[in-house]
C-alpha positions in Angstrom: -80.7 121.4 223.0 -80.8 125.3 223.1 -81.7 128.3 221.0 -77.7 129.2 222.1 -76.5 125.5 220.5 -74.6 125.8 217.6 -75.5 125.1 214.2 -74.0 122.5 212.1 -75.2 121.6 208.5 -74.4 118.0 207.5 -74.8 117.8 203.8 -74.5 113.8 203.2 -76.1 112.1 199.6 -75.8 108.7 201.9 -79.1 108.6 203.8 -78.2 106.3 206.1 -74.9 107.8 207.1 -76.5 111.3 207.1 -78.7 109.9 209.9 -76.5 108.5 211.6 -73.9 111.3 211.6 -76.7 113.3 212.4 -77.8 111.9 215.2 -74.7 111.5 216.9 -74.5 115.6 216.8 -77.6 116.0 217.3 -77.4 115.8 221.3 -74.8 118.6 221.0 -75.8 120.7 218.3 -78.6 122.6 216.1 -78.1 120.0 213.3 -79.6 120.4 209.6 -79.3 117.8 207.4 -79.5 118.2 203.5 -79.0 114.7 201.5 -78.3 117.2 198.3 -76.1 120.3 197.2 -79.8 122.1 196.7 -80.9 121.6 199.8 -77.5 122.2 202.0 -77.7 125.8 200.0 -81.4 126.2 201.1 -80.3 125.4 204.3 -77.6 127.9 205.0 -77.4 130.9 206.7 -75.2 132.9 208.6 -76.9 131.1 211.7 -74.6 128.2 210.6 -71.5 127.7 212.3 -70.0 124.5 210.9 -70.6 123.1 207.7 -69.8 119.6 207.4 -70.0 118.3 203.7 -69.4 115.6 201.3 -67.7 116.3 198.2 -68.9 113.7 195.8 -73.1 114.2 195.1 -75.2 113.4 192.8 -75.4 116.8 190.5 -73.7 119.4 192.5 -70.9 118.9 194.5 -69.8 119.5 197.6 -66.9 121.5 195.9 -69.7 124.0 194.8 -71.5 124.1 198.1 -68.0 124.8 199.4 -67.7 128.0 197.2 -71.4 129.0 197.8 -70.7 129.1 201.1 -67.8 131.2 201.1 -69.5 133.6 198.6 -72.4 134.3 201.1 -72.3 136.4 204.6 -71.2 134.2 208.0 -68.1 132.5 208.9 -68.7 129.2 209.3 -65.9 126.8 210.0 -65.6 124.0 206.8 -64.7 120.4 207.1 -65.1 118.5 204.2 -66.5 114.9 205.3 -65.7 112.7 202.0 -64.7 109.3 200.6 -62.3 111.3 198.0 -58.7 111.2 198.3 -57.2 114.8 198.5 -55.1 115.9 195.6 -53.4 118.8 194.9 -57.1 120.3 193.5 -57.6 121.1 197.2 -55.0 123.9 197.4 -58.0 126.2 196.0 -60.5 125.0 198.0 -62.3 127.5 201.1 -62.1 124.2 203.8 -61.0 124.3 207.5 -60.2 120.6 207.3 -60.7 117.5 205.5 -61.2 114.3 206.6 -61.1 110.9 204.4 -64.3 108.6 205.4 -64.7 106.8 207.0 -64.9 108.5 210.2 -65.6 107.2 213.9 -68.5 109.4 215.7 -65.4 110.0 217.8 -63.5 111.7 214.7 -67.2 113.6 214.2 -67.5 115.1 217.1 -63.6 116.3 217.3 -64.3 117.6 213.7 -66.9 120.0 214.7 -65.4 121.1 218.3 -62.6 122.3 216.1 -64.1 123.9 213.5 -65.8 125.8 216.1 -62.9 126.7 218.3 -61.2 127.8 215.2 -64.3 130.5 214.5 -63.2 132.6 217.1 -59.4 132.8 215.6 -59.0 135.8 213.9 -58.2 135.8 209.7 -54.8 135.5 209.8 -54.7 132.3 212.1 -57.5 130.3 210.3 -55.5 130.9 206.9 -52.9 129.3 208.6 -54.6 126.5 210.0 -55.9 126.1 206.4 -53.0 126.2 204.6 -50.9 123.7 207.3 -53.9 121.2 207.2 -53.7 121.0 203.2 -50.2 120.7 203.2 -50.3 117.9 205.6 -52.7 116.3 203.7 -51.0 116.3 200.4 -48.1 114.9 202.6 -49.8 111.8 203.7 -51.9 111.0 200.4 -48.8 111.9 197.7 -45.8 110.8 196.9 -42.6 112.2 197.4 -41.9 112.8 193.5 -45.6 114.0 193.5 -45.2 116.7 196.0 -42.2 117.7 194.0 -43.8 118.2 191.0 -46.9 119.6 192.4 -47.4 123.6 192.0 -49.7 123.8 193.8 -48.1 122.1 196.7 -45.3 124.3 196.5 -47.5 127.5 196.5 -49.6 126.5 199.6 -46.0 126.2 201.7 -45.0 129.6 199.7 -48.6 131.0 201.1 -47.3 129.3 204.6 -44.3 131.0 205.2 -45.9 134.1 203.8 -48.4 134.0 206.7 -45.4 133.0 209.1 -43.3 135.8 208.5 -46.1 138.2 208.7 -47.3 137.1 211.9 -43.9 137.0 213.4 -43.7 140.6 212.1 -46.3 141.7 214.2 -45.3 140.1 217.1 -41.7 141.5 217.1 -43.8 145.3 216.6 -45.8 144.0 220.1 -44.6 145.5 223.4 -45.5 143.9 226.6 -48.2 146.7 227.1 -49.8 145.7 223.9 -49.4 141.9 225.0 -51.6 142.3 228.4 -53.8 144.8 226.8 -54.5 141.6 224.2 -55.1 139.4 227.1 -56.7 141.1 229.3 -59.5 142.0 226.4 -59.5 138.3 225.6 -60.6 137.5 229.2 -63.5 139.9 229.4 -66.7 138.6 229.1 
């Protein structure tokens, strides 16, 4: 491990499982572990590239480390690591993506490498990644009626094709000088 490896925070209540997640990152990755919402908040920074946290804790949740962490300087990408079932509560909620425990070391490690690709998306992109994970996840954990009935479900795909048409906007004002001046910047060092 480096001074250049990223950072992840693992906040995890579940001792055991905090280890073990940790240790399987920890050949990879700068990890800090917090077994509580009070220490994960004592733990961030903007040093911290990917939060990884559970949602249900003993007196705060992850929910509220969630928000912390948006509310504070850095960009860290968000996966939310947690035995709780998403429901449409989530539409609100700051995460990158979500994953239901439990989770192979395989699942872990392809949690964090996208989390950290995606912090190099710009805005635009990573609300989109957002919103389609959410959506998806609604999809697979709620009924059919559900989803229908659902607000909140039907504002995240609102939010979606809001984000859709304003990207394909852009694009459409892009001329192909534009386009390799884009790519060529993207392919300096």
């Amino acid at each position: 491990m480096s001074d250049d490896d990223p950072v992840v925070l693992l906040v995890e209540d579940e001792r055991d499982l905090a280890d073990s997640f940790g240790s399987l990152l920890d050949d990879e990755y700068d990890v800090r572990v917090a077994y509580d919402a009070q220490t994960a908040l004592d733990l961030y920074d903007e040093a911290v590239d990917v939060a990884l946290l559970d949602r249900r804790m003993p007196g705060m949740s992850g929910d509220e480390v969630l928000r912390h962490i948006r509310d504070e300087p850095g960009d860290c990408g968000v996966g939310m690591l947690t035995a709780v079932d998403p429901a449409p509560d989530i539409a609100d909620m700051g995460f990158d993506e979500y994953i239901v425990k439990p989770a192979s070391g395989d699942d872990l490690m392809s949690l964090v490498e996208t989390l950290l690709q995606r912090t190099t998306c710009d805005e635009a992109l990573r609300r989109h990644y957002r919103l389609t994970n959410k959506i998806a996840l609604l999809e697979e954990y709620l009924e059919p009626a559900e989803l229908a009935d659902s607000e909140e479900y039907q504002r995240l795909n609102e939010e979606l094709a809001d984000v859709d048409r304003t990207a394909s906007e852009a694009v459409e004002d892009l001329d192909s000088a534009d386009v390799g001046a884009i790519l060529r910047s993207d392919s300096q060092p």
